[in-house]
N, C-alpha and C positions, 0 to 999 in steps of 0.2 A: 504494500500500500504506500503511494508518495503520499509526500506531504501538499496539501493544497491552499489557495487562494482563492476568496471570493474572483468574482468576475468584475473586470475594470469596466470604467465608463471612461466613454471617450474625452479628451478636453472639451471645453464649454467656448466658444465664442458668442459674440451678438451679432448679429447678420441687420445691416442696416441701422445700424447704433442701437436696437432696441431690444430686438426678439434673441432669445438663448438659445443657441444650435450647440448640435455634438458636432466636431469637424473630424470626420472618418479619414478622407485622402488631400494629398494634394494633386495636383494634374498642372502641364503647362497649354495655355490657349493660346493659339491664333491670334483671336480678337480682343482677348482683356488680359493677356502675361497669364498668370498664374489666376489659378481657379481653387474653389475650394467645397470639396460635397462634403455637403450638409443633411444633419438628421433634426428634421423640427416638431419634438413632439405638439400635438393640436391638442383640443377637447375629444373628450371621446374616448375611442382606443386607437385613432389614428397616427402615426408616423408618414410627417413630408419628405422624402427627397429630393436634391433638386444642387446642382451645382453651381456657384457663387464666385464674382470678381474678387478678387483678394483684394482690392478697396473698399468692396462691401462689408468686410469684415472687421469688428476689433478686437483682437487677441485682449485676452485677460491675465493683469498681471499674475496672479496665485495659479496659472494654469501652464504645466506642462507640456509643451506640443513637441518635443523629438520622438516622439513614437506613431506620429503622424507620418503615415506613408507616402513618399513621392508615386506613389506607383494605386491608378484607379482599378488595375485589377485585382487587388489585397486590399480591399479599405478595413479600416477598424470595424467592427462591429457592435452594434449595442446587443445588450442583453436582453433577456426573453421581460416582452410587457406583459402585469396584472393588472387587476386591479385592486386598489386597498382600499379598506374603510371608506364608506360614503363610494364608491364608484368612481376614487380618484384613479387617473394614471400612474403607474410607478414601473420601474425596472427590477426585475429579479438578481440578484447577485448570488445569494448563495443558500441553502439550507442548513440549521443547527437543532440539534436535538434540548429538549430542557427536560427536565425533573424540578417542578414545583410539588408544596402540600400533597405528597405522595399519589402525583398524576403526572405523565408523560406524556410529550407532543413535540409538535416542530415550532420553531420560528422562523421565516424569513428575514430576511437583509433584503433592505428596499432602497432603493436610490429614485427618490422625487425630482423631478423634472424644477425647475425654480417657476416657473409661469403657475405651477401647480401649487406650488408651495410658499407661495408668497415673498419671496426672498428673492431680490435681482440678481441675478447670474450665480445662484449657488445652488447646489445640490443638496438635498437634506438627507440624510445616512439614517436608517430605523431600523431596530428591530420589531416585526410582527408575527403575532400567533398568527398560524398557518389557517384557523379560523376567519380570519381576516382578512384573508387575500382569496380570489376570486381568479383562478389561470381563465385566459381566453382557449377555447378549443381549437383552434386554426395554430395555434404556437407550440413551438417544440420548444422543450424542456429538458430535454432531456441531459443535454451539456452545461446546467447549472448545479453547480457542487454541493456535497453535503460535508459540512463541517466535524466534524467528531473529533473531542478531545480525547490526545495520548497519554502517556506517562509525560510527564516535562512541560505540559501543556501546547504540543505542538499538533496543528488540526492535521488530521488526515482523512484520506478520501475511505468512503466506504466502498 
């Protein structure tokens, strides 16, 4: 069994000074130099993409982009969308097992979208009872991790 990591989200820009995008690739254009695809969570359960002038873009300082690919046929990926509490959007990251008051269940790791969450260009990190999330049936799952603590406290995959 290796040892595992939640699933990353990709860096955050704001496309158009306003709206919070995940920036998956980079590409060079023709017409505008350097481009930039974007994932723009909507209302709903929808995901936009859609490719963008790298002047339409503003990198954000707290936000790492070297793992952004020059290359649009590898783009980053986000991870599998639920829904949480209230029928908000969120992203899946990873499954943990708990023991509370001698009862056992799951929680997820949720990564909120910041449009969702109220908070300009940041993402908000939660744990939730697995009662609480809502998987869409159209999404695979299947590549988001389960957490389980070792000896040492180091997660591994089941």
């Amino acid at each position: 069994m290796d040892a595992v990591e939640p699933l990353q989200m990709p860096p955050m820009v704001l496309h158009s000074g306003e709206v919070p995008a995940f920036l998956l690739a980079w590409r060079r254009s023709t017409a505008a130099g350097w481009e930039g695809r974007l994932a723009i969570p909507r209302p709903g359960t929808a995901v936009e993409y859609l490719w963008a002038p790298a002047a339409q873009l503003t990198r954000l300082r707290s936000a790492d982009y070297s793992a952004v690919p020059r290359d649009e046929e590898r783009p980053l990926r986000l991870p599998p969308m639920v829904l949480s509490r209230g029928d908000n959007p969120a992203f899946l990251l990873a499954w943990r097992p708990f023991t509370a008051d001698g009862r056992q269940g799951w929680d997820g790791h949720l990564a909120i979208p910041p449009r969702l969450a109220g908070v300009a260009a940041r993402i908000t990190l939660i744990w939730v009872s697995a009662s609480g999330i809502r998987r869409l049936p159209e999404v695979d799952y299947s590549f988001v991790p389960r957490l389980l603590p070792a000896a040492g406290g180091v997660l591994k995959s089941a």
